[in-house]
Short mmCIF file of the C-alpha atoms (twelve columns), coordinates in Angstrom:
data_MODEL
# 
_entry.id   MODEL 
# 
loop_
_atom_site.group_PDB 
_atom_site.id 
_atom_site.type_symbol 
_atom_site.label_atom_id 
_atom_site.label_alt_id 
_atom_site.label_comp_id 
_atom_site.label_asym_id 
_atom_site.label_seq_id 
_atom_site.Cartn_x 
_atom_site.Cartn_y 
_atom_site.Cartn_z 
_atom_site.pdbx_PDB_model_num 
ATOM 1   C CA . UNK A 1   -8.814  11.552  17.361  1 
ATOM 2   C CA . UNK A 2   -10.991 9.587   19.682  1 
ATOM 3   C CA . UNK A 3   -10.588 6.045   19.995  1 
ATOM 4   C CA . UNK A 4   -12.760 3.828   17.927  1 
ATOM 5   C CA . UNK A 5   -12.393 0.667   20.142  1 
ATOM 6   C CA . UNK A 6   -13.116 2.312   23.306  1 
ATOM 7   C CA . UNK A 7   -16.785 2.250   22.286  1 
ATOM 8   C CA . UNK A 8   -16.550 -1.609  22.951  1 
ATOM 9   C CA . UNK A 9   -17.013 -1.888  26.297  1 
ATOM 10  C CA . UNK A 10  -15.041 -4.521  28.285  1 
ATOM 11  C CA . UNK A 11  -12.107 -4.242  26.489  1 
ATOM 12  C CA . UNK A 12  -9.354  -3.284  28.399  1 
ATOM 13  C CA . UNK A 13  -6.400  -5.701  27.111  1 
ATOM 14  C CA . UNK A 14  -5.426  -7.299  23.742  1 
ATOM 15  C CA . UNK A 15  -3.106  -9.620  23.384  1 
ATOM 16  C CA . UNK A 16  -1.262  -10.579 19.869  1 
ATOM 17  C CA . UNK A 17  0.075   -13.876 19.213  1 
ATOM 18  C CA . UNK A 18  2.783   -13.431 16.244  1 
ATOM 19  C CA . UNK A 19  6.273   -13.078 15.303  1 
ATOM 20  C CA . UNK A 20  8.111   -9.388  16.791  1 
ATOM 21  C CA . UNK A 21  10.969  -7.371  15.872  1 
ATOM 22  C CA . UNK A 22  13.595  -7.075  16.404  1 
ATOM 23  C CA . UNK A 23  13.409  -10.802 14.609  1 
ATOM 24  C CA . UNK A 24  13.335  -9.784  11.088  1 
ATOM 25  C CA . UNK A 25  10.843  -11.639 9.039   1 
ATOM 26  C CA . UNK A 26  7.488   -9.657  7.047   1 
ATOM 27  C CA . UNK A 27  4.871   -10.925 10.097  1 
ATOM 28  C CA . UNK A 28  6.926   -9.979  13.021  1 
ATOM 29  C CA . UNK A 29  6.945   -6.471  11.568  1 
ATOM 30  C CA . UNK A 30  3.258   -6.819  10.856  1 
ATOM 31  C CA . UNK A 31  2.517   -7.582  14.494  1 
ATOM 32  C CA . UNK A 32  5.143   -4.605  15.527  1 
ATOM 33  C CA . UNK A 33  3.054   -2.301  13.885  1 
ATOM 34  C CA . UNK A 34  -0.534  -3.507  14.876  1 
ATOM 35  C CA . UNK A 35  0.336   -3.303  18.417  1 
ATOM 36  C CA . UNK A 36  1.892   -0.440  18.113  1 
ATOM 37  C CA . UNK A 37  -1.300  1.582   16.112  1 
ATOM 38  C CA . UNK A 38  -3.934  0.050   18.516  1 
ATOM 39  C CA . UNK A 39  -2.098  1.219   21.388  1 
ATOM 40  C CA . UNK A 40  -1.841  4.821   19.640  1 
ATOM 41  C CA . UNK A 41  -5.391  4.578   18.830  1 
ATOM 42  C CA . UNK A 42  -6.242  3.211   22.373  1 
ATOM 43  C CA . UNK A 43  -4.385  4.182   24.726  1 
ATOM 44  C CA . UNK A 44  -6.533  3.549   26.995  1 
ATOM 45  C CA . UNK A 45  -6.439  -0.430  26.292  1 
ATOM 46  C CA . UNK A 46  -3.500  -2.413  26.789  1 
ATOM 47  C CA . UNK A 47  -1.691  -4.089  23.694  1 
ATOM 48  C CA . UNK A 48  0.984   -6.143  24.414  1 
ATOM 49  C CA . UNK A 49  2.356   -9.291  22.418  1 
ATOM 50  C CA . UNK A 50  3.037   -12.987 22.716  1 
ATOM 51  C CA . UNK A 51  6.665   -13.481 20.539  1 
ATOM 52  C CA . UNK A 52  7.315   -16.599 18.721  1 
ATOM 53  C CA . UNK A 53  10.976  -17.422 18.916  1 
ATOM 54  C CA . UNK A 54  12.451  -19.516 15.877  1 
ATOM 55  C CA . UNK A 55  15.824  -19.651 18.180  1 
ATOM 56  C CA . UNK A 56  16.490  -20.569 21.375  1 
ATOM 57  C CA . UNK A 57  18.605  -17.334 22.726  1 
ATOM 58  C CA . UNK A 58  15.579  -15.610 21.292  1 
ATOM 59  C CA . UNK A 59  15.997  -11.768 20.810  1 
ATOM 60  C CA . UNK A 60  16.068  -8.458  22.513  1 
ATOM 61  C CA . UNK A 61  12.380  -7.815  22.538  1 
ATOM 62  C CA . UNK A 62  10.661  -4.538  23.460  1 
ATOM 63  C CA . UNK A 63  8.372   -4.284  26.570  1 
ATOM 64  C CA . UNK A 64  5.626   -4.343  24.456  1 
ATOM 65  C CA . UNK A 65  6.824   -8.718  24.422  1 
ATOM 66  C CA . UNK A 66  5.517   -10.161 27.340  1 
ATOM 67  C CA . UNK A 67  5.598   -13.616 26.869  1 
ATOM 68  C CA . UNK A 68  7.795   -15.479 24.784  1 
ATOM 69  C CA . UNK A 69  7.112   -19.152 22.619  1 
ATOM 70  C CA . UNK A 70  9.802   -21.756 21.587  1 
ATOM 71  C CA . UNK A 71  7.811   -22.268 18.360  1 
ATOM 72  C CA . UNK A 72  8.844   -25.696 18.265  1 
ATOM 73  C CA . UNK A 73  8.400   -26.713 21.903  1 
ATOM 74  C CA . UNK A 74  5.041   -27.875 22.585  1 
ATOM 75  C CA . UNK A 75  4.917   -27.212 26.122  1 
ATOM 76  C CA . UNK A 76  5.942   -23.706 25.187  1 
ATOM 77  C CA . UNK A 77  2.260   -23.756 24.179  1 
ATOM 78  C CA . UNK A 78  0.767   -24.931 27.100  1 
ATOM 79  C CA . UNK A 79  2.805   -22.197 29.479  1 
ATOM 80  C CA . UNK A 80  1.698   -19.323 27.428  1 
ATOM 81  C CA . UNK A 81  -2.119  -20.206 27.037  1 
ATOM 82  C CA . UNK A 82  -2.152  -20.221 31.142  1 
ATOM 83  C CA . UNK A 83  -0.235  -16.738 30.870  1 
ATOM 84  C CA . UNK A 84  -3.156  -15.701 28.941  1 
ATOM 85  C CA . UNK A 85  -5.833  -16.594 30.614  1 
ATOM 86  C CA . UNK A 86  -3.955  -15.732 34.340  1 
ATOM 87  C CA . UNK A 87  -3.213  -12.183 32.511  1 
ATOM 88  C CA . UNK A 88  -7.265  -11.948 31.964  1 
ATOM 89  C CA . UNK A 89  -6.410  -10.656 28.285  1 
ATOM 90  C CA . UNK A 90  -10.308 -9.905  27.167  1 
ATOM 91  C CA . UNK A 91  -9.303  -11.067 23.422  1 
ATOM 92  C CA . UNK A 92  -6.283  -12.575 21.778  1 
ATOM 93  C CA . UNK A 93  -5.406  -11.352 18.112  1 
ATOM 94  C CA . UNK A 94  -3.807  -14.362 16.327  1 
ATOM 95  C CA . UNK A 95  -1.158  -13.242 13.182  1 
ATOM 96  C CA . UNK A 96  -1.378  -16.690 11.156  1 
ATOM 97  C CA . UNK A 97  1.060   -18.156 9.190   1 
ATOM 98  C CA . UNK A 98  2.041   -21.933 8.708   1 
ATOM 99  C CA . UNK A 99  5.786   -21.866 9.324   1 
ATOM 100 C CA . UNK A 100 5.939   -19.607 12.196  1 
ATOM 101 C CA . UNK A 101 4.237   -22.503 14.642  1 
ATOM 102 C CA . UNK A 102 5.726   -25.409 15.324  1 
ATOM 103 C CA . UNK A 103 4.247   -29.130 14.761  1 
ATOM 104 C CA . UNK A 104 3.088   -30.341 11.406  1 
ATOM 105 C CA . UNK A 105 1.348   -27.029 9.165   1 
ATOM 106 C CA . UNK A 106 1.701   -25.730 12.487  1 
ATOM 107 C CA . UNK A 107 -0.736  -27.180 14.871  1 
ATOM 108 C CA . UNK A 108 0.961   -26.698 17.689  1 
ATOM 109 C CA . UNK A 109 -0.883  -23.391 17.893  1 
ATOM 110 C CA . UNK A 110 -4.128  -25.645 17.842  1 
ATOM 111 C CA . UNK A 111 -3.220  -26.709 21.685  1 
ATOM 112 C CA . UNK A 112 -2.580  -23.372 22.942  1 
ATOM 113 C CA . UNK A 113 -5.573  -21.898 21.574  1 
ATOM 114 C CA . UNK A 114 -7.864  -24.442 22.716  1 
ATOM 115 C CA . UNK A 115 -6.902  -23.815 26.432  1 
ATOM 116 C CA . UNK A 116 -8.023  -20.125 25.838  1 
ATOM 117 C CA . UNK A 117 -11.179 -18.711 27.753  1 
ATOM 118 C CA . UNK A 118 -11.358 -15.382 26.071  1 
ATOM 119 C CA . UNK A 119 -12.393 -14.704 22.037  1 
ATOM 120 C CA . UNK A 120 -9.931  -15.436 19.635  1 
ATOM 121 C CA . UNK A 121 -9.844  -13.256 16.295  1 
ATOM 122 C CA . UNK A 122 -7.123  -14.568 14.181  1 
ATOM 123 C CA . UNK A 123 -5.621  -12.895 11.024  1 
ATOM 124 C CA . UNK A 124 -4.829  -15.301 8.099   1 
ATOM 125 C CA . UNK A 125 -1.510  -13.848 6.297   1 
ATOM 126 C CA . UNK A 126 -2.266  -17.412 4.028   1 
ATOM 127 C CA . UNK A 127 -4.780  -19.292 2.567   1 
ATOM 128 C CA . UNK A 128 -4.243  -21.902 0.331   1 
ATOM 129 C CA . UNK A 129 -6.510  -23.088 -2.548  1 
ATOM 130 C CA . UNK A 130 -5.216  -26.044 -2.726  1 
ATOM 131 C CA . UNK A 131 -3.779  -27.459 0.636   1 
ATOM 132 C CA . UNK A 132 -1.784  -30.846 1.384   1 
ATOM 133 C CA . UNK A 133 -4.031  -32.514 3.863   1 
ATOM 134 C CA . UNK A 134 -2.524  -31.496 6.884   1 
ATOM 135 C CA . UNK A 135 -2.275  -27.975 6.226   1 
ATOM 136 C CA . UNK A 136 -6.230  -28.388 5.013   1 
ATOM 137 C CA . UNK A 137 -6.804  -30.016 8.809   1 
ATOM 138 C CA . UNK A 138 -4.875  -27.357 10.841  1 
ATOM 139 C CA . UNK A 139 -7.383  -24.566 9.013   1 
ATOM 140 C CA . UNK A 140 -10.127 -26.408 9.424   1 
ATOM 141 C CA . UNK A 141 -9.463  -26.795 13.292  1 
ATOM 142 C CA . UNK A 142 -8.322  -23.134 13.109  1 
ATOM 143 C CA . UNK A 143 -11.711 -21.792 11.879  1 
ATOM 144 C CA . UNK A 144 -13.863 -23.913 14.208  1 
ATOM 145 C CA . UNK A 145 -11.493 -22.644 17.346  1 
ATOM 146 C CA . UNK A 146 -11.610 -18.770 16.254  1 
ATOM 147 C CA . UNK A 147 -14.460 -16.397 16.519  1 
ATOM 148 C CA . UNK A 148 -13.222 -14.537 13.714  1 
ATOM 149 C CA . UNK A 149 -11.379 -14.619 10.281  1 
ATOM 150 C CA . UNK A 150 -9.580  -11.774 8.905   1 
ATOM 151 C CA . UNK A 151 -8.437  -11.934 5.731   1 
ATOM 152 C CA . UNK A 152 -7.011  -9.179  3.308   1 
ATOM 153 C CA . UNK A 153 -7.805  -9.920  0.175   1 
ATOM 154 C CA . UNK A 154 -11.316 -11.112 -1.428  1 
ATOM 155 C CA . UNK A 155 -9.908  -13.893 -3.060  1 
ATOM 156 C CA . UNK A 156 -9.041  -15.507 0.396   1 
ATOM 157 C CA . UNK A 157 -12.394 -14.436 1.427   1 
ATOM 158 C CA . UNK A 158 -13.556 -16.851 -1.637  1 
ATOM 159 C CA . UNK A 159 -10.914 -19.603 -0.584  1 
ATOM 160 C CA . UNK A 160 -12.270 -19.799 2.603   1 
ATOM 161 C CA . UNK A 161 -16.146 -20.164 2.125   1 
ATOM 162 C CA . UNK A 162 -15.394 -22.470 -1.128  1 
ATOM 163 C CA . UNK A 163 -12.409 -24.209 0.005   1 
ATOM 164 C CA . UNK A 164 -12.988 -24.377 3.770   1 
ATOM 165 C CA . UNK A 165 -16.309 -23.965 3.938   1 
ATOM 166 C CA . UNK A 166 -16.141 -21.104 6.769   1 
ATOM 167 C CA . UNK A 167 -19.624 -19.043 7.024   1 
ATOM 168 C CA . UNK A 168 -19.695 -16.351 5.622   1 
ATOM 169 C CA . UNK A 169 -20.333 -14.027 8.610   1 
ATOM 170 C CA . UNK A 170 -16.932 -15.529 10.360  1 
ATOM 171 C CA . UNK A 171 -15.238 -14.087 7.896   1 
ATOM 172 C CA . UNK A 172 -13.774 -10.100 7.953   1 
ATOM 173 C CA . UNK A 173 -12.343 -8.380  4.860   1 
ATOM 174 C CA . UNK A 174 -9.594  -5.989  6.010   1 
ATOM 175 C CA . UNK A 175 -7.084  -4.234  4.007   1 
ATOM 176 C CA . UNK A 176 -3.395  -5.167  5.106   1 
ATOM 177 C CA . UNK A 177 -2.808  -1.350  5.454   1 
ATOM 178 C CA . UNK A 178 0.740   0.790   5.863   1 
ATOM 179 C CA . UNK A 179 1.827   2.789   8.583   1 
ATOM 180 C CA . UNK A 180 0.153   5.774   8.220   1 
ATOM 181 C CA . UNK A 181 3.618   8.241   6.779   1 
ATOM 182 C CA . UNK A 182 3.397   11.579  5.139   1 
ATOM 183 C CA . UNK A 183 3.162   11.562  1.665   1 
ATOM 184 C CA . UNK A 184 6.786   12.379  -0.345  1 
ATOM 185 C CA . UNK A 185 6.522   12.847  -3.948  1 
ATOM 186 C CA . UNK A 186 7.449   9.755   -5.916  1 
ATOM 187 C CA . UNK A 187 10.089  11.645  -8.411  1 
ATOM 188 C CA . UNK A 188 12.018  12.282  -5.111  1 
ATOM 189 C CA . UNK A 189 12.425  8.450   -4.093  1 
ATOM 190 C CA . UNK A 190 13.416  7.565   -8.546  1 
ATOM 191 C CA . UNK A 191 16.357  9.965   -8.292  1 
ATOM 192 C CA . UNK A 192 17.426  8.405   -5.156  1 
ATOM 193 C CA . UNK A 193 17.379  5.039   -6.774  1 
ATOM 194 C CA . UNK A 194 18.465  6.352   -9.905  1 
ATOM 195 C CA . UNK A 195 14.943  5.646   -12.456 1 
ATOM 196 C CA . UNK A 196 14.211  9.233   -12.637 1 
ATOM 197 C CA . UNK A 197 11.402  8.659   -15.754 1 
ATOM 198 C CA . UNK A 198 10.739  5.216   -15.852 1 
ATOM 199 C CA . UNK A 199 7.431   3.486   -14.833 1 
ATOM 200 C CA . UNK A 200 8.863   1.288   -11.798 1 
ATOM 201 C CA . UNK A 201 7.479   -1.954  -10.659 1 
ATOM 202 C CA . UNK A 202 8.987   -2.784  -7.224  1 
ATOM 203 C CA . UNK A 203 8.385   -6.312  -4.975  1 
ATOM 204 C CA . UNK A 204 9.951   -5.242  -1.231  1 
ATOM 205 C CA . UNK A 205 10.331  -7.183  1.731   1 
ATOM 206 C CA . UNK A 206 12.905  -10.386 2.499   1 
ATOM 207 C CA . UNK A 207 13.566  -12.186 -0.024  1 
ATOM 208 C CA . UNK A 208 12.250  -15.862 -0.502  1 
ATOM 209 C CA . UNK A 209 10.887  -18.774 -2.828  1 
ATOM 210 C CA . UNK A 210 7.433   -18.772 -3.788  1 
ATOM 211 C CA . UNK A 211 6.411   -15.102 -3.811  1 
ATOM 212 C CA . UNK A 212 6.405   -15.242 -7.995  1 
ATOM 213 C CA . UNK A 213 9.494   -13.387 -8.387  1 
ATOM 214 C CA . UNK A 214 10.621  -15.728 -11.166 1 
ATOM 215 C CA . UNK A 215 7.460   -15.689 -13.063 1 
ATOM 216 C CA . UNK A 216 7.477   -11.852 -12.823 1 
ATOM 217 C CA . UNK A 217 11.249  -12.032 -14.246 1 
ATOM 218 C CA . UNK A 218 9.717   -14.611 -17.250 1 
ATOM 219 C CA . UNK A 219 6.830   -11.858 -18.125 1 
ATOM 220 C CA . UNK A 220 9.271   -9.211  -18.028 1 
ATOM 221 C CA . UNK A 221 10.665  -9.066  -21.613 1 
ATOM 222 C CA . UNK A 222 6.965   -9.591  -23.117 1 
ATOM 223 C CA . UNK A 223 6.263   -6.529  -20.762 1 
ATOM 224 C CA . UNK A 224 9.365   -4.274  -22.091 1 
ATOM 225 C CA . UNK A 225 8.474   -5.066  -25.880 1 
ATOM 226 C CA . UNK A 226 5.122   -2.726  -25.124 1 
ATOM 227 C CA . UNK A 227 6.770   -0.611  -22.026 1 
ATOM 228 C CA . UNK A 228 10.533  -0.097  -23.140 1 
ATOM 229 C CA . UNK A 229 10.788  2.080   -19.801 1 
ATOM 230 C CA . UNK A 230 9.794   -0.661  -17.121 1 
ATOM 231 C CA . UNK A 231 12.452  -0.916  -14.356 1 
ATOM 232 C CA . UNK A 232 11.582  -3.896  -11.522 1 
ATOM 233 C CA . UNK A 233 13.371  -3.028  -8.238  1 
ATOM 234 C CA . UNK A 234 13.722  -6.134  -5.676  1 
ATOM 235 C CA . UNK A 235 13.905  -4.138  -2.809  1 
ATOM 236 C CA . UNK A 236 15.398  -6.412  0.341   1 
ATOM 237 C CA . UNK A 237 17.816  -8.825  1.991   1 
ATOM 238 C CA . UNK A 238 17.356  -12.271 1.818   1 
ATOM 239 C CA . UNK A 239 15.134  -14.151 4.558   1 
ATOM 240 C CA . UNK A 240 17.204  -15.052 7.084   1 
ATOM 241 C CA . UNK A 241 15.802  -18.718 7.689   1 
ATOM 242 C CA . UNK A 242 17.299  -18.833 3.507   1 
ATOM 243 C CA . UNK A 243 20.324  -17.584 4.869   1 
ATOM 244 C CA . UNK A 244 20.806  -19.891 7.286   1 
ATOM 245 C CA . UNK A 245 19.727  -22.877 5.348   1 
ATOM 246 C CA . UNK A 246 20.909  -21.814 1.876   1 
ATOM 247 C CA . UNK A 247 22.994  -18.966 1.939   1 
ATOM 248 C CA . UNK A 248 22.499  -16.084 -1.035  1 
ATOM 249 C CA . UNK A 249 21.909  -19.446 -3.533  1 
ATOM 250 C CA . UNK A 250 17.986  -17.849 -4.056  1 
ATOM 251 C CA . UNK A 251 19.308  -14.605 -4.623  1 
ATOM 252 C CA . UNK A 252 22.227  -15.770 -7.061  1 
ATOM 253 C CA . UNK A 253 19.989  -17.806 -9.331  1 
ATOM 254 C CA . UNK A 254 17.036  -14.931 -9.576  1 
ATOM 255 C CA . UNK A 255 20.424  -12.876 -10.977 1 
ATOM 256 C CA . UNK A 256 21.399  -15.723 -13.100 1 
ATOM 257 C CA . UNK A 257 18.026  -15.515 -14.732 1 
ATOM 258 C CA . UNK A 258 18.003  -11.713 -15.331 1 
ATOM 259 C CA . UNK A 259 21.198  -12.255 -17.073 1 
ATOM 260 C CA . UNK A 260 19.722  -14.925 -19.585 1 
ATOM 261 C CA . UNK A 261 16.713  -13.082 -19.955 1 
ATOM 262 C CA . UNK A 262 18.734  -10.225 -21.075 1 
ATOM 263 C CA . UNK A 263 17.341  -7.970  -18.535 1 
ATOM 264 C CA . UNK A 264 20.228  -6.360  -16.973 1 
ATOM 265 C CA . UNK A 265 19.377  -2.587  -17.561 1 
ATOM 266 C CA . UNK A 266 15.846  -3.449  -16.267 1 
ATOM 267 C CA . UNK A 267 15.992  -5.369  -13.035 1 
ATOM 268 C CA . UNK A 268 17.822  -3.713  -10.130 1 
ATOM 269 C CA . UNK A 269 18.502  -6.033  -6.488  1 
ATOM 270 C CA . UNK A 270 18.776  -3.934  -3.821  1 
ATOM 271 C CA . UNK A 271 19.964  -6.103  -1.269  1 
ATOM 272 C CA . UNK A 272 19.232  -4.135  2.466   1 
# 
């Protein structure tokens, strides 16, 4: 297939500012896999990454990494925005999300990205309708330093122009998309998890607060009076910054509630 971004002429390097396996965390393997599809799609470009580390020993990054961030040392941020601009990257790709930055809502980012000389395009993973203050600044001061906002759903579109007041043509709907697999009948993947005939509702990733698991586990039984054949499979381990801070508490109380809601032979954990 020929390349769809080699039509843009002067583009011969991207860079990507985000998290990158192998740390294990749902944006670090969203970043894995955009570098890795534009440089499949491009080869002809270079794709490489900026890595935010959450640890000091970091980890044992591909050579895809070139640069690494302490997220919570600010001068971190200073040391990588002259990498970028020394390493002539013609845009930087920005994967947004509050707690991966360091700083307050994460404004350290703010510093780096103002030393930049190249267009930023920056990918919000989260936008809140209704934002503490500080987390309200650091988007505001986000959207004024990008040149464009991509979002993946059209209620964040909506958040931002009514919330933020971005203009409208900053603003770029794009699906979150899958790696592109071959397609595997779904009766083959029920037998393997053993719910061969039952309409399955599945939430995958790491496990953490505040991604409505608990209010999907409240609906449930109003949702089995109608569907008597619903199964819900929580598909993954528990977030390792939960780990470390709380252990499997998160995961122990979500199976405490299944048990009061009486919905034992309808939820199944699957804790990998």
């Amino acid at each position: 297939m020929a390349s769809v971004i080699r039509y843009y002429e002067g583009i011969g390097s991207v860079a990507v500012i985000g998290n990158y396996l192998p740390r294990l965390c749902g944006i670090a393997t969203f970043t894995t896999d955009l570098v890795e599809a534009l440089s499949a799609e491009a080869p002809d470009i270079s794709c490489w990454a900026v890595a935010m580390n959450d640890k000091p020993e970091g980890y044992a990054y591909p050579g895809k990494v070139r640069f690494v961030v302490n997220q919570n040392k600010l001068a971190d941020y200073n040391v990588a925005s002259e990498f970028l601009n020394i390493s002539q990257a013609d845009i930087v790709c920005v994967q947004h999300e509050y707690g991966i930055f360091g700083g307050p809502a994460g404004s350290h980012l703010l510093k780096l990205l103002r030393e930049l000389r190249m267009p930023i395009v920056t990918t919000l993973h989260t936008v809140l309708k209704d934002p503490p203050p500080e987390y309200r600044e650091v988007m505001h001061k986000l959207a004024d330093i990008s040149d464009k906002l991509i979002v993946m759903s059209q209620k964040a579109c909506d958040f931002l122009r009514d919330v933020y007041a971005v203009p409208e043509e900053k603003i770029a709907f794009i699906h979150h998309g899958i790696p592109d697999m071959p397609f595997i009948d779904p009766n083959f993947y029920k037998d393997k998890f053993g719910v061969e005939g039952k309409k399955v509702l599945l939430t995958f990733g790491l496990l953490s607060p505040n991604k409505g698991i608990e209010n999907v586990l409240q609906a449930l039984p109003s949702v089995i009076k109608e569907h008597p054949d619903v199964t819900y499979i929580l598909l993954g381990a528990t977030h390792p910054h939960i780990i470390k801070e709380h252990g499997e508490e998160y995961r122990i109380k979500l199976q405490q509630l299944v048990r009061e809601l009486n919905l034992n032979d309808n939820v199944i954990f699957h804790n990998r």
